[in-house]
N, C-alpha and C positions, 0 to 999 in steps of 0.2 A: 589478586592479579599480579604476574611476577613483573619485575623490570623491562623487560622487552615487552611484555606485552602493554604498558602504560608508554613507552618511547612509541611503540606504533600509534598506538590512539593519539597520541599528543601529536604527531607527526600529520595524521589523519586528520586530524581535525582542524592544525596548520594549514595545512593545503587548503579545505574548505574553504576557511578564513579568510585567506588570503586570497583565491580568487572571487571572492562575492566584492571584496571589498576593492582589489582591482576592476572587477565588474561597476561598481560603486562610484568608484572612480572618475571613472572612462565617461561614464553617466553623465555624471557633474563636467565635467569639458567638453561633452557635445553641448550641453544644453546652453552652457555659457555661450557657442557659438549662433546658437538656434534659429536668434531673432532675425537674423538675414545673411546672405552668403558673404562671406569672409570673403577682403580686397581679391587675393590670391585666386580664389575659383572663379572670380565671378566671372572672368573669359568659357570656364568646365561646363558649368550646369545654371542654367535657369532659375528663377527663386522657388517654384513648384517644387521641381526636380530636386532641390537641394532641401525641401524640408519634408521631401516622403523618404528622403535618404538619412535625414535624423531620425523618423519616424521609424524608419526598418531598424535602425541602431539599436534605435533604445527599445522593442520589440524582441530583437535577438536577444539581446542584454537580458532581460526581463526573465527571457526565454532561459536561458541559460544559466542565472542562480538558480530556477527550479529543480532543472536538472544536476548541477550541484548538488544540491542540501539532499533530493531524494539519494543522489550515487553516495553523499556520503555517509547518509542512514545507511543504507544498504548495506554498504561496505563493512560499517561498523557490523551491524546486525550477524551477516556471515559469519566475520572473523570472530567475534566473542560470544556468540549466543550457545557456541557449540551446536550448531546446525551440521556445520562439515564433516567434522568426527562421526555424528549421530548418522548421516548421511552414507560418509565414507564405511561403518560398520555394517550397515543395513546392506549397501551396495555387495560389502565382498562375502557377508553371509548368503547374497541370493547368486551371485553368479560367482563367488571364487577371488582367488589374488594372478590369475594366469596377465601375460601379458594383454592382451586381447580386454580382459574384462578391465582392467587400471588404464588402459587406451580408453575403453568406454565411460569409464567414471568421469575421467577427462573433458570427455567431449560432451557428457552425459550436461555436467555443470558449467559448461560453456553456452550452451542452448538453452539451460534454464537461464541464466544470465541474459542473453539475447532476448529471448521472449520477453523477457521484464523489462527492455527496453524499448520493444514495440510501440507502444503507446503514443512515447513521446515520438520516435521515428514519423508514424503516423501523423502528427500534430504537426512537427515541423516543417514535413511536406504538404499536408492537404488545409492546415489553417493558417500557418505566419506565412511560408511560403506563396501561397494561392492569394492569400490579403496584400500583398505587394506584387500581384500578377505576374511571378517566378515560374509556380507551377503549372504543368503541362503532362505531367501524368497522370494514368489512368489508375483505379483503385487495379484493375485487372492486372497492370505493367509493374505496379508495387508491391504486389503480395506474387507474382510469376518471379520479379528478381531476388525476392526472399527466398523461395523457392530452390529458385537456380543454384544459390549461394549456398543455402544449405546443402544440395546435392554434390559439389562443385565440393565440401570441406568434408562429408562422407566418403568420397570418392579419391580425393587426393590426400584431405588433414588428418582424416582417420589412420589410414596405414600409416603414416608417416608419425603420428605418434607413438603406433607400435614399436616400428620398425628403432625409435628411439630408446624407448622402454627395456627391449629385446637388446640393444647395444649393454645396459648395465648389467646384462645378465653375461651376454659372451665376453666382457673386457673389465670387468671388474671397477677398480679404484680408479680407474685412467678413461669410463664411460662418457665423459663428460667433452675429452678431445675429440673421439668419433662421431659422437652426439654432434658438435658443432660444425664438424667436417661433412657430416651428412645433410644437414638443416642446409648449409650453405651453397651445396651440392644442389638441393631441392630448390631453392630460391633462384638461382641460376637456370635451374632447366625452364622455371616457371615462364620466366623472362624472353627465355627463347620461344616457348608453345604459347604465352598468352596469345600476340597477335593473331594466330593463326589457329587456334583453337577455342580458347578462353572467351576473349573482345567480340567475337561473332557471337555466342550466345546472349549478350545483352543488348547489341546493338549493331544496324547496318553501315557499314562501309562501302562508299562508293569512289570510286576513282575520279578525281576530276578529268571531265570530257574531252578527248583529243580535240586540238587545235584551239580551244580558248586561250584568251589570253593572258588569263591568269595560272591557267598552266605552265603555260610558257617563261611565263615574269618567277617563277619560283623554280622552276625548274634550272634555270638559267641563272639564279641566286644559286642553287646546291653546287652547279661545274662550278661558279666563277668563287665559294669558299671551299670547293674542294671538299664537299657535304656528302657523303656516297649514300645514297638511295633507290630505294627498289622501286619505290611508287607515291603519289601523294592522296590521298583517299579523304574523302569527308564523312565525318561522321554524326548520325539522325542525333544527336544529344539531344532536339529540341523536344522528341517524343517526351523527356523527363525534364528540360528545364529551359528559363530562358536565359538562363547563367550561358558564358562559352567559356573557351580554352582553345590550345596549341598545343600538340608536342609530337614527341616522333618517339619511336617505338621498334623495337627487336635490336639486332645485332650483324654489323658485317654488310653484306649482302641480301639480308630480310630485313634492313631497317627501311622504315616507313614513315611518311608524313603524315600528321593525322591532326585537322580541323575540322571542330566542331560548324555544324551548319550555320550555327547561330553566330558564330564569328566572322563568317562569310557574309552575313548577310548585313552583320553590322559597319564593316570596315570597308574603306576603298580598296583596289588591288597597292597601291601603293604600301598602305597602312601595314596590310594583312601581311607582303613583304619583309616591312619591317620588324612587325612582329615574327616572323620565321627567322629571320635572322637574329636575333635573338634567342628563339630557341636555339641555333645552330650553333650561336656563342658561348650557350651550355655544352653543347660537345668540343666546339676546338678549345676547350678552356679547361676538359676535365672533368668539368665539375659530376657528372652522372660515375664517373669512375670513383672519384672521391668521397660520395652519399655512399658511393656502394662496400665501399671503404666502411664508412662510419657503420654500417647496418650489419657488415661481418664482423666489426669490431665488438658491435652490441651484441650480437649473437655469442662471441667467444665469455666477455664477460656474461654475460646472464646465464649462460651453464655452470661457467665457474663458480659462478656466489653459490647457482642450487646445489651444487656439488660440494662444497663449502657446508652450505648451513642446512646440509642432508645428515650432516655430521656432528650435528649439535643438538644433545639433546634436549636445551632451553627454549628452542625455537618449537619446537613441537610443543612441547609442555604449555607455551606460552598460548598458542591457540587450543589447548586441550586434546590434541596430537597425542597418541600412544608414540615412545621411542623407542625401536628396534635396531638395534645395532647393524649393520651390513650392507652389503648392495642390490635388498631385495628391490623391484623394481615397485612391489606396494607399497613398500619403504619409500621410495625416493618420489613418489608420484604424488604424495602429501608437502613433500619441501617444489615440488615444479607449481602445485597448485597456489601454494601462501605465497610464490613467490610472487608467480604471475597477478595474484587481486594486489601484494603492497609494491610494486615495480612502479606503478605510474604514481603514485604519493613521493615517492623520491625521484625521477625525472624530471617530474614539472618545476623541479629547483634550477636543473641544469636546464632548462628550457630555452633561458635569456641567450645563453652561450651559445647553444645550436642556432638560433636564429639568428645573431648577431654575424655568425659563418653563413647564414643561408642568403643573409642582404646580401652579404660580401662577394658572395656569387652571382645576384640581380645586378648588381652594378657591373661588375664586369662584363657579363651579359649586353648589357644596356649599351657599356661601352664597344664592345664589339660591333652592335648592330649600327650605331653609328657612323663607325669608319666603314662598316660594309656600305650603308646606306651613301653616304660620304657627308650627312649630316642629320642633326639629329629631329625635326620636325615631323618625320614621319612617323617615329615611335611616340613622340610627345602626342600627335596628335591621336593616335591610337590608344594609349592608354589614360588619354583625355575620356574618348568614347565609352571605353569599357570599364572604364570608375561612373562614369553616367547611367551606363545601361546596367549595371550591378549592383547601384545606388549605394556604392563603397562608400564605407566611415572615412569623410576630408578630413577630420578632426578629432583623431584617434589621442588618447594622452599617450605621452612616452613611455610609459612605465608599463602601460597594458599592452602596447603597440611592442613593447620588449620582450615579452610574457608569450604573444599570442600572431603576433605579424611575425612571417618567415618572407615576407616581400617588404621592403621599404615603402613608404606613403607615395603618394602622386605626387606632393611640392617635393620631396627630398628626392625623387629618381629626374623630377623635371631639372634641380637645381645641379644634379651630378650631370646629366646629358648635356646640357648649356654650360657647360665649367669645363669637365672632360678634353684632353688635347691629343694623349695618345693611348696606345693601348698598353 
């Protein structure tokens, strides 16, 4: 086994480690809280309430080392078994090295991947899910939005592999800039057609009804923060959960309000208010321009490294990779593949850091809806409700909660709204 190839495993198997044992953790701090609702909540949730909400914790929890340890058998297995190579051989002896077929190979081992994750997908929703009365889906609406999705990454993720592939071929050593200017291109357009293309095939949007008064109460939030919107629509989420959400959607002129049913049904019109203002506080604060920011950021560097370590011939050797010198595109479609299965083993380091910016955005948010509100009870008591109705972890450890929360806890957003002075 060379060097690089022992730093991956060792890395791999870091990660493992370390989240089961986060997981481990986290464990050990609910339970300590278990025996009764902690001073703090006990205004939140019920003592029933607050111990099917341990119960779902340490259930996920459970849920989720398995899925671990299997992802990172797997992972191993792929990368060292020589499957890939054996794979990647067989592939280009039966259909060739053309663009077209190293797109397919691509996508080929993206869907075997997928499928091998069914299982647990399945189990997630139809046993832990449905065991804390979350689910609401049908077996018919779970394997149609498999479907969909599949079709949906056929139809649009196929070409656009090519169309990158096909970049190495007309631009040479400099493929990696167009690559990323095109990806980003395509992320963009997404953005603008999902609403109005995309969102309709999973799910119905309906416009809230002229002349209610909840129409009215948000509508009348969007003039008075200067929120430009085209429409405010609800959306059937409940057909697949009894989880909800907020948020708004498209660009300009086609952007849109979009509440899940179940959030409606859960919240006063007040509540629901404030919660939109909130969302909104995410637009006048930036912060949707700034993710989008960090997302082309990641798109520039993650061409760059394959681009990079398409040019090494230890990196191939290291998973049993033949190394071809140039910018063939079956060449470089072997460094997009190692790069994408070892990308999330070194992420999940910088994890803490992205979340740490992602609170930093909730707060502000938080603050915002505030001064719109002109104080802060209505969002307190909203995300009173929907820590209740989502049976959310009150008693997350810090360290996992750093790892894995990209929203701040209920006591830490209550203790910033009540503290809060200006914006």
């Amino acid at each position: 086994m060379s060097p690089f190839a022992i730093i991956a495993l060792v890395l791999i198997l870091s990660r493992a480690v370390a989240e089961v044992w986060l997981s481990q953790l986290n464990e050990r701090h609910v339970r300590a809280h278990a025996n009764k609702v902690p001073p703090a909540f006990r205004e939140v949730v019920d003592e029933p309430t607050y111990r099917r909400s341990v119960d779902y914790t340490l259930a996920k929890s459970r849920f989720s080392d398995v899925v671990t340890l299997f992802d990172t058998v797997l992972l191993i297995g792929i990368l060292f078994s020589g499957v890939l190579p054996w794979a990647f051989g067989k592939f280009t002896a039966a259909f060739g090295t053309s663009v077209w077929a190293m797109s397919g190979f691509l996508f080929a081992t993206g869907v075997a991947l997928s499928i091998v994750s069914l299982p647990f997908a399945w189990y997630g929703q139809f046993e832990l899910e449905d065991r804390f009365g979350f689910n609401t889906t049908t077996v018919k609406t779970w394997v149609l939005d498999r479907l969909k999705g599949f079709l949906l990454a056929v139809l649009l993720g196929f070409p656009l592999l090519a169309l990158v592939l096909k970049l190495i071929e007309w631009t040479g050593p400099n493929w990696w800039i167009w690559a990323t200017a095109v990806v980003i291109a395509f992320q963009l357009l997404l953005l603008l057609i999902a609403p109005a293309v995309i969102m309709p095939l999973f799910n119905k949007f309906t416009p809230l009804p002229e002349g209610s008064t909840l129409r009215e109460r948000l509508f009348a939030l969007a003039r008075r923060t200067d929120f430009p919107t085209r429409s405010i629509e609800v959306m059937d989420g409940s057909k697949r959960s009894r989880h909800s959400n907020a948020f708004f959607t498209g660009f300009g002129r086609f952007r849109k309000i979009i509440l899940f049913d179940t959030l409606v049904a859960q919240l006063a019109e007040r509540e629901l208010e404030s919660v939109l203002a909130h969302e909104i506080g995410h637009y006048k604060k930036r912060h949707v321009v700034k993710l989008l920011g960090v997302s082309i950021a990641g798109v520039f560097i993650g061409f760059a490294a394959v681009a990079r370590l398409a040019r090494q011939q230890w990196f191939y050797r290291a998973f049993s990779f033949e190394y071809h010198a140039g910018f063939a595109a079956a060449h470089v479609v072997s460094a997009m593949l190692l790069f994408a299965l070892l990308a999330g083993t070194i992420s999940f380091w910088f994890s803490p850091l992205l979340h740490m910016w992602s609170r930093r955005f909730e707060y502000e948010a938080d603050a915002f809806a505030r001064a719109t509100m002109g104080e802060p009870q209505p969002l307190i008591e909203a995300l009173r409700k929907l820590t209740e109705k989502n049976l959310s972890n009150l008693t997350p450890h810090p360290l996992y909660s750093g790892f894995y929360y990209s929203h701040p806890t209920l006591l830490e957003r209550e203790r910033a709204l009540r503290t809060v002075r200006s914006l």
